[in-house]
C-alpha positions, 0 to 999 in steps of 0.5 A: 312349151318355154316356162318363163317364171316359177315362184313357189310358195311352200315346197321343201326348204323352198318358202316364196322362192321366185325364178323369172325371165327364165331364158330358152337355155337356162342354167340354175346354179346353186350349191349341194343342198341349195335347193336345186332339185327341189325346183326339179320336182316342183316343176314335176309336180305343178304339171303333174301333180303332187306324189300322194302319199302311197308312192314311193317320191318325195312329197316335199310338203314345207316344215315351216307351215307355210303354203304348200305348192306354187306356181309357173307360167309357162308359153305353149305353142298353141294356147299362148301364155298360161298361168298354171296354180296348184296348192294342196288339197286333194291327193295330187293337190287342187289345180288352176289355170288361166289362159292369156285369153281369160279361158280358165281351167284345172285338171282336164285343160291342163292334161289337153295342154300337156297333150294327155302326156303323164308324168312317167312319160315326161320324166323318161323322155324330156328329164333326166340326171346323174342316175342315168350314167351311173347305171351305165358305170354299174353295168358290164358285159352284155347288160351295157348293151340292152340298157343302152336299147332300153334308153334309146326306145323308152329314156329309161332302164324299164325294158331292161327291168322288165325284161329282166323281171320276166326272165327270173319269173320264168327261171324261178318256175322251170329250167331245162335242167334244173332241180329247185324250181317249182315245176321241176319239183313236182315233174320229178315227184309225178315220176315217183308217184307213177311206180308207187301206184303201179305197185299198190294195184297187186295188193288192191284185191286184199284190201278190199276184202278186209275193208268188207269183214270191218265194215261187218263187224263194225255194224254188228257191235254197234246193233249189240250196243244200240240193244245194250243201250235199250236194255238199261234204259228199260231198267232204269225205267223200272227202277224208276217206277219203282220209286214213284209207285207208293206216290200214285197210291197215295193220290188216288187215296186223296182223291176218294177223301175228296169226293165227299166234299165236291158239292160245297161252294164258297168264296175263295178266303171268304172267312177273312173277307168277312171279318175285314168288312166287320171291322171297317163298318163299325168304325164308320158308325161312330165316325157317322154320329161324330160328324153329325154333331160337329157340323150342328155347332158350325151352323151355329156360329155362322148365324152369330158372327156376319160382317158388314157388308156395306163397308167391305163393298166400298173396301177399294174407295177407303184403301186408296182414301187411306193409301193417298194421305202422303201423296196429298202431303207431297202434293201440297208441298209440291204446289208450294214448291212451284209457286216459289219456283214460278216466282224466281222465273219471273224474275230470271226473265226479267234480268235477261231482257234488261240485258238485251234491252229488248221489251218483247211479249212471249209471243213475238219472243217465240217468234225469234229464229233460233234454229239450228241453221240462225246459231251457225249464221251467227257463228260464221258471222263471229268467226268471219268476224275475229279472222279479219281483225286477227287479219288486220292485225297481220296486216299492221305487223306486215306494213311496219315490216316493209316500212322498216326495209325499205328505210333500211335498204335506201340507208345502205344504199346511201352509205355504199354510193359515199365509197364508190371510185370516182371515174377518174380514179377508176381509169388511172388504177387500171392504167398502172396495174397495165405496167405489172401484167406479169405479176401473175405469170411470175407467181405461177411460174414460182408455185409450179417450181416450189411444187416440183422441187417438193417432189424430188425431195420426196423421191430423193428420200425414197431412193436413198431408203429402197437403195439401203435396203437393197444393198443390205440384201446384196451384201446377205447374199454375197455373205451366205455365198462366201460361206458356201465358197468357204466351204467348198474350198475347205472341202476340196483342200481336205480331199485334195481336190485343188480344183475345188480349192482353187475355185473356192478361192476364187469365188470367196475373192469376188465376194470379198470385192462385190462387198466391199464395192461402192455403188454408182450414184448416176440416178441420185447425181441427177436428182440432186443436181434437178434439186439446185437447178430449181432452188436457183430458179426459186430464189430468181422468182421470189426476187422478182416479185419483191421489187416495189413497183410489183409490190405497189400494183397489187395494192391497186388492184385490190382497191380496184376490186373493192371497189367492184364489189361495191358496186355489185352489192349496190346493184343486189340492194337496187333490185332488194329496193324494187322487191321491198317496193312491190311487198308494200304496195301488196300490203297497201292493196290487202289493207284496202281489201280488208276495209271491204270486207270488214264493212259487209260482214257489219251489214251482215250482222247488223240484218242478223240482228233485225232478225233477232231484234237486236240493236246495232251497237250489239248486233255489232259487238256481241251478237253470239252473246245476245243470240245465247241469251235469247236461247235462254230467255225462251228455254225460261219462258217455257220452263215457266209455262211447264211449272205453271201446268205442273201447279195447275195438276198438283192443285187438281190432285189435291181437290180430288183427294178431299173430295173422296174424304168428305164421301167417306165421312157417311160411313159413320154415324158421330161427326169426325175430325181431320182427313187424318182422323178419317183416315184412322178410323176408316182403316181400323173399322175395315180391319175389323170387317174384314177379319169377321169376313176371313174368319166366315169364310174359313168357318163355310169352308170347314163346315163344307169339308165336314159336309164333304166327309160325312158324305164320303162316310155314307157312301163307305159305309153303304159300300161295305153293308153292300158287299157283306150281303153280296158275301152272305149271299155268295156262301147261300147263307143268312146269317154270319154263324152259317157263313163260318160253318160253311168257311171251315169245310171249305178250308178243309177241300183246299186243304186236300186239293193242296195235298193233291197238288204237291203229290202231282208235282213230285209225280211230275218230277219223273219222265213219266207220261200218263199212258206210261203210268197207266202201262207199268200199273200193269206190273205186278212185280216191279223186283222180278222184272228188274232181275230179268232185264239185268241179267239180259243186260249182263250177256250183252256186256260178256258178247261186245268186247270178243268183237271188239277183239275181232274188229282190231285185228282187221283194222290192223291188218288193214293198217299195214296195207295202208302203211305202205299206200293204198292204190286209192290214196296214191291215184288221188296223191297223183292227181292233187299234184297232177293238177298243181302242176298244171296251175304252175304251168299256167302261170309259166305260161302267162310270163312266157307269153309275156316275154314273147309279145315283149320281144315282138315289140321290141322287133316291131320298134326296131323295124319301124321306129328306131331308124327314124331314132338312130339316124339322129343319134348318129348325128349326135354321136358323130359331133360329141365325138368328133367324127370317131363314131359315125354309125349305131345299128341294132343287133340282128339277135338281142337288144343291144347295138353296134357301134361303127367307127370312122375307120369302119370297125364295129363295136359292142357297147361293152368294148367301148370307153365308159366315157364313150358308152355315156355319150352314146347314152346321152345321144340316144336320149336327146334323139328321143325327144327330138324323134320320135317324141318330137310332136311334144314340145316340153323342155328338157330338164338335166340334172347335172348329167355331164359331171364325169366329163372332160373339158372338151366333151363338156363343151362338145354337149353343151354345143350340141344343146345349145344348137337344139332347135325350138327346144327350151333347155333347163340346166341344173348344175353343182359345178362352177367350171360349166358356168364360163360356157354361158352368157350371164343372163343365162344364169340364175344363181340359187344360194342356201342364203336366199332360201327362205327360212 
């Protein structure tokens, strides 16, 4: 598998981030913060998916808003070129890919093209970074070793966390001789508890006979209690009879009153019913008698007061007659209107065919083609038409600016053939300008000299100022040196050290000479004496070139070369000449071609005029005109036909009006005036009429009604005579004077069942059932029984607190066996923790088994697939290390291994260099991909790894990655000194000023 371009859309600080043409050794370079690991966990992340939010991973979503996710295109050795799309969306984000042969996919295809590998896997073998090594600075002793085990069988620290992990388990639940662990604890408290329980068996015998007298005393105090509790009860039962005794007394006295009215029947509140349907009959009388006389007088005014009927029939008839008045004033001022308007067309269409000069009936004018399609004939016609006289104006401008050039270009012409040499002339020039030929190289010569001595005044000045300067440093220093000398001197003079005085002096004599020295001139010599040589030579030049015979022959050739300008130019306005020439035959043609065109498009517009029944001189001139005219002309004709039809219905409309008039007029009997007149009083007679037809109908509706509610009053009154009788008869009486007699005995039983009722109820009050009421009527003397039962009671009260007493003394002697724990209570502590026990030692169990099948698997990969492993990290390990280290075998007991050197002494991983110890760690990992996972062809992804090495073993390991084979390696560095190791297409820059923001 090679990834060949990622582009992240939102990941991170990352937002449209691209990496393309990604190499098979690819290092990314970038500063801290740069984003490098960033691209790391992106790549993780597009095959993989997205770290929900329950782990512990950066989920790195962007803080901008912008898209999160992304994607890589990636080659596998058996699908081909693979597109791999993953954006957010469910937990580990939505997933696409597309094959180079169109297979599309999402989850399922990209787990069958990472071989089913998951992310830890991935992680562990083919990607690693700084955090590896670091673990093996952090580690001493024996841990180096195991974690190195744990590298070269998993990639990772997890057989070593594991590992660790159950062995804590297991210590923090037993050790051989320890004290805190669980199950320590509880062993050594199972001892204790074995004496204590052989001890509580003696007293076992004691205890049990004291539990048996309790348990007597306990039921004998609660029989006495039970019969202390029925004894109250029973008084309070007495006492309570007591209270309700003169209340039965009273009932059954009530009951005996009673029976002398038990044959009486009368309607329950029959005195009050009768006297309500009393006072709603006589109402109902007078109300009767008054209805009566009301609808009388009604019937009365109904035969005086009837309209005419004819006249409300014909109702429809006079409102429209009426309503119509000013639509037949409209409608004869209408018809005015339009006989006005009919006259102005007339003439408007008059005016429009002495325009046109055409003297057509409608019916041929209706039979013109003015459609649609004729208006944009004529429209194309005018156009063509103003394009060829705008055209020939063009072509007039055109003609006299050709004529004018060409006038122009034959004048010039003429005045350049007056100053041409003659051939004669031409020759005797070029024969003296032969004699000076070596003007040119004189004047040559010269400007080279005059260019050259330039530049030895320049270098001149140059010299003298950097010879200044530096003999003013000279003589600074040989000043500062004086003074050193100075000072030794006066040193050695003061210590009479005359070796020193002496050379003070001398050196302060050298400096006194070098100062005062002139410096050699040789260079300056040379250039002044290179500055007269030329200034010689310039002077000898510019002589030469004075002489007149020089002087005379460059006065010839200028003329000679005037005179070949002349003859260029007049070759230019020649060929100007042909060009004007072939412009105006152009012109010539286009004027012919406009005269054809001009005369076909008069046909044309002369046969549209045929068509329009135009003349030609307009057909010509102003057919668009003559065509808009004619569009009027028949929109007039038409007008004048609708105005006409619209007269034609006003006058109709005014006929009909009259005619419903004069029918109208019959209703009267004297002769009417005007239709106004009519119209009054047809309006005001109906009026009439129909307030003598309102007023009818309200005087039937109000006579109904009146009809109606003496009808309801009968039947009330019929109802209430019914039910009286029904109450007279109810009471088996015949007149109202017995009812009442009847009614007040009746009251009186209510009375006392009323009486009854609420003795009954306060009885009710009580607990007291009828057989127990019945039973204590049995008593004679409710006070002697009461005295009997409390003085029972009282007895019962002196007897329970002795055995009470009796009770405590044996619950406390039971109390100080127990203090001391009782042989039940000790075998049931004994065999809670027993059990407890047992539990943990379960749990013990599981672990151990654990770590068991952990050491058997690690025994199994060291017999069958480490070998494979090692032998290859032999080999790495031999070349990173220049052949110090050639062997790496397991330990016989343990996980870690031994390092052999080349001299044959072996090694643990705690005795080598931390240096040694990370290339071990390195080889290992590298051998895992290669070996052992070596079918899984990932790339392999570092993460600055190599940080803590030196130059040599930095190359060494880049060496080594560079010759693994069919293995795409991606580089993630910092560190600007590894990037000289790669060619420049290898690197891929990645700078916080590119990020996105």
């Amino acid at each position: 598998m090679k990834i060949t371009d990622i582009h992240i859309y939102g990941y991170g600080k990352l937002t449209d981030f691209s990496l393309s043409d990604i190499q098979f050794f690819q290092v990314i370079y970038g500063e801290n913060e740069a984003g490098k690991s960033t691209i790391m966990s992106f790549i993780h992340s597009i095959l993989f998916g997205f770290p929900t939010k329950l782990q512990s991973e950066l989920r790195y979503e962007p803080k901008e808003g912008a898209k999160y996710g992304g994607r890589l295109i990636a080659v596998f050795p058996e699908a081909g070129k693979a597109v791999i799309e993953r954006v957010k969306g469910k937990a580990a984000g939505d997933v696409s890919v597309m094959l180079e042969d169109g297979t599309r996919g999402g989850e399922e295809l990209l787990s069958e093209l990472l071989n089913h590998v998951d992310k830890s896997l991935f992680q562990s073998i083919f990607s690693f970074n700084i955090h590896g090594l670091q673990n093996i600075n952090q580690m001493k002793g024996e841990d180096l070793g195991r974690y190195l085990f744990s590298a070269g069988s998993l990639g990772t620290d997890q057989l070593v966390t594991a590992e660790n992990a159950l062995q804590k388990e297991l210590e923090s639940r037993f050790k051989p001789n320890g004290k805190k662990p669980s199950l320590n604890v509880k062993l050594k408290q199972l001892k204790q508890l074995h004496q204590e329980l052989k001890k509580a068996e003696q007293q076992n015998e004691q205890y049990w006979t004291l539990l048996h007298e309790k348990e007597t005393l306990e039921k004998k105090i609660a029989r006495m209690q039970d019969d202390q509790e029925h004894t109250q009860q029973e008084l309070f039962r007495l006492k309570e009879w007591q209270e309700i005794f003169p209340l039965i007394t009273e009932e059954r006295e009530l009951k005996r009153e009673r029976e002398q009215f038990k044959d009486i029947s009368f309607p329950a509140d029959g005195l009050a019913m009768i006297e309500k349907l009393e006072s709603l009959i006589y109402p109902l009388e007078a109300r009767k008698t008054s209805l009566e006389a009301r609808i009388s007088t009604l019937e009365k005014e109904l035969e005086k007061n009837r309209p005419d009927n004819a006249l409300l029939e014909k109702e429809p008839q006079i409102n429209a007659a009426v309503e119509g008045i000013p639509l037949l004033e409209k409608l004869r001022q209408e018809e005015s209107e339009l006989s006005l308007k009919l006259a102005n067309l007339s003439e408007e269409i008059l005016i429009l065919q002495e325009k046109l000069h055409i003297q057509t009936d409608e019916r041929q004018l209706e039979a013109i083609d003015t459609s649609v399609f004729m208006k944009e004939k004529v429209n194309k016609a005018q156009i063509r038409h103003s394009r060829l006289l705008t055209k020939k104006q063009e072509l007039d401008e055109c003609f006299n600016e050709e004529k004018s050039a060409l006038e122009d270009i034959e004048s010039k012409m003429d005045g350049l053939k007056k100053q041409f040499l003659t051939e004669a002339e031409r020759e005797a020039i070029k024969e003296k300008l032969s004699l000076s030929a070596d003007r040119h190289l004189l004047e040559k010569e010269l400007q080279d000299t005059q260019e050259r001595l330039l530049f030895l005044h320049k270098a001149e000045e140059k010299e003298r100022k950097n010879s200044s300067e530096k003999r003013k440093q000279e003589k600074a220093q040989l000043f500062i040196f004086g003074i050193l000398f100075a000072v030794l001197s006066g040193w050695g003079l003061w210590s009479q050290t005359w070796v020193l005085a002496f050379a003070g002096l001398i050196g302060i004599a050298f400096c006194g000479f070098m100062f005062y020295k002139k410096q050699p001139g040789e260079n300056d010599n040379f250039i002044k004496d290179e500055i007269r040589a030329l200034a010689e030579k310039e002077s000898s030049l510019m002589d030469k070139l004075k002489q007149p015979d020089i002087q005379h022959a460059a006065k010839l050739e200028a003329q000679l070369k005037r005179d070949s300008e002349l003859q260029s130019q007049f070759l230019q306005y020649k060929f100007q000449l042909g060009q004007a020439n072939e412009k105006y035959e152009k012109v010539i043609a286009s004027f012919e071609k406009w005269e054809k065109e001009y005369a076909d498009l008069d046909k044309e517009m002369i046969g549209l005029g045929n068509l329009l029944f135009l003349s030609p001189e307009i057909s010509k001139s102003h057919l668009p005109e003559a065509f808009s005219l004619i569009e009027q002309l028949k929109a007039l004709y038409r007008e004048k036909n609708y105005v006409m039809e619209r007269k034609a219905a006003a006058a109709r409309g005014i006929k009909e009006k009259l005619i419903l008039f004069h029918s109208l007029k019959g209703l009267f009997e004297e002769q009417q005036g005007s239709v106004q007149e009519v119209s009054y009083l047809l309006k005001k007679r109906l009026k009439e009429e129909t307030e003598k037809h309102i007023k009818l109908a309200e005087r039937k509706n109000k006579l109904h009604e009146l009809k109606d509610e003496y009808s309801t009053v009968l039947a009330e009154l019929g109802h209430f005579k019914k039910e009286y009788e029904q109450q007279l008869a109810l009471a088996g009486t015949e007149t109202a004077e017995e009812y009442r007699e009847k009614g007040i005995a009746a009251q009186k039983l209510a009375r006392l069942d009323e009486q009854i009722k609420q003795i009954r109820k306060q009885i009710n009050m009580h607990s007291f059932s009828q057989d127990e009421i019945d039973q204590y009527m049995n008593v004679e003397s409710p006070e002697l029984a009461i005295h009997a039962l409390s003085e029972e009671l009282n007895k019962l009260r002196d007897s329970i607190p002795s055995l009470q007493s009796s009770l405590a003394e044996v619950k406390y002697e039971i109390q100080l066996l127990e203090e001391g724990g009782t042989y039940a209570e000790l075998l049931h502590k004994f065999a809670f923790l027993k059990a407890e026990f047992e539990e943990e030692a379960k749990e013990w169990a599981k672990y151990a088994a654990a770590k068991d099948i952990l050491e058997k698997t690690i025994s199994s990969f060291k017999n069958e697939r480490l070998p494979k492993m090692l032998v290859k990290a032999e080999e790495y390990l031999s070349y990173l290390t220049n052949g110090s280290y050639v062997r790496i075998y397991p330990k016989e007991e343990g996980d870690g291994f031994l390092i052999e050197s080349k001299e044959g002494a072996t090694f643990e991983a705690k005795e080598l260099s931390q240096a040694t110890a990370e290339q071990i760690y390195v080889s290992f990992r590298l051998a895992l991909a290669m070996t052992i996972y070596g079918k899984y062809p990932f790339p392999i992804i570092i993460d600055d790894s190599f940080v803590n090495f030196d130059h040599i073993r930095t190359g060494k390991i880049i060496s080594l990655l560079k010759n693994l084979p069919d293995r795409q390696i991606l580089l993630f560095t910092c560190h600007k000194h590894l990037l000289p190791y790669f060619q420049e297409k290898q690197i891929k820059s990645v700078t916080k000023e590119k990020l996105p923001v």
